[in-house]
N, C-alpha and C positions, 0 to 999 in steps of 0.2 A: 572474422571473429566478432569483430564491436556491429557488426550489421546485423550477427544473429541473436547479439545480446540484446539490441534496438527492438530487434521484431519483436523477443521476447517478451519486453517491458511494456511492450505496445499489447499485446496477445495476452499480459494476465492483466492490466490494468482494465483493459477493456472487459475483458472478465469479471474481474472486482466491480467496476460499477455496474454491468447488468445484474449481478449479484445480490448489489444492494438495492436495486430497485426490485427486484422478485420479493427479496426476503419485507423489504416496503409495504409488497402490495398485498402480500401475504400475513402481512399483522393486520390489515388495515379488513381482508377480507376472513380475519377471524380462524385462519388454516394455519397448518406444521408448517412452522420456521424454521429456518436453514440459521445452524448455531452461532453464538457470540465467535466458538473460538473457531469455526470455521472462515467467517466475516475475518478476524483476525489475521488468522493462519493466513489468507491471501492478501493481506496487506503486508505481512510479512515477507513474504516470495517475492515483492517486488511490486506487488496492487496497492502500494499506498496511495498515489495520485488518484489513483481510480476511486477507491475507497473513502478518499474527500472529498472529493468530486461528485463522490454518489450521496455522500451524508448532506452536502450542502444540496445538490441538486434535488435529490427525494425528501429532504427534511428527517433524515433517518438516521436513529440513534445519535441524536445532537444534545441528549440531556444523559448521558452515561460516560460519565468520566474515562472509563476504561477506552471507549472512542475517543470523546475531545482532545481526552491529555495523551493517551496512548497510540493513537496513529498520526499525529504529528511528530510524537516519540524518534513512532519506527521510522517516517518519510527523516525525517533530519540524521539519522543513525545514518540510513542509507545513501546518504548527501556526502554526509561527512569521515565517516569510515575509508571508503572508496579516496577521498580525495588525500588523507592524513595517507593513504598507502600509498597512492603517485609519487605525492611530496618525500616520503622514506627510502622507495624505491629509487629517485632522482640524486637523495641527496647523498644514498650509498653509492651509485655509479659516479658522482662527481669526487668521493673520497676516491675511488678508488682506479 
């Protein structure tokens, strides 16, 4: 199970940044861009890392708040959600 979750994280992050360098190089060559809330939507599913990783590495969408402040957002949601349910999950089996 946690290997196929790994692959996963691996398989859309890696998605997310070639995403964001398409949608990059596609503003830069003046053509149809692949949308904010698609960029999103996959940082959402689990492309956060990637998603920073592409904003820093392409220089892409670094002056749009809804990036800067919003997929650090989601990357810490998805830090800290997961680990407050360990922590609940643990601390109900030690009640009980």
């Amino acid at each position: 199970m946690s290997r196929m979750i790994f692959l996963y994280l691996m398989a859309v992050n890696i998605i997310t940044f070639i995403v964001f360098g398409i949608d990059k190089q596609r503003a830069k060559n003046h053509e149809w861009r692949i949308s904010e809330a698609t960029l999103i939507g996959l940082a959402v599913i689990g492309g956060s890392v990637g998603a920073l990783l592409g904003m820093r590495f392409f220089r892409h969408k670094t002056k749009h708040k809804k990036f800067t402040v919003g997929i650090p957002a989601i990357l810490m949601l998805q830090t800290v959600v997961p680990v407050l349910f360990m922590v609940a999950l643990r601390m109900d089996l030690m009640l009980n």
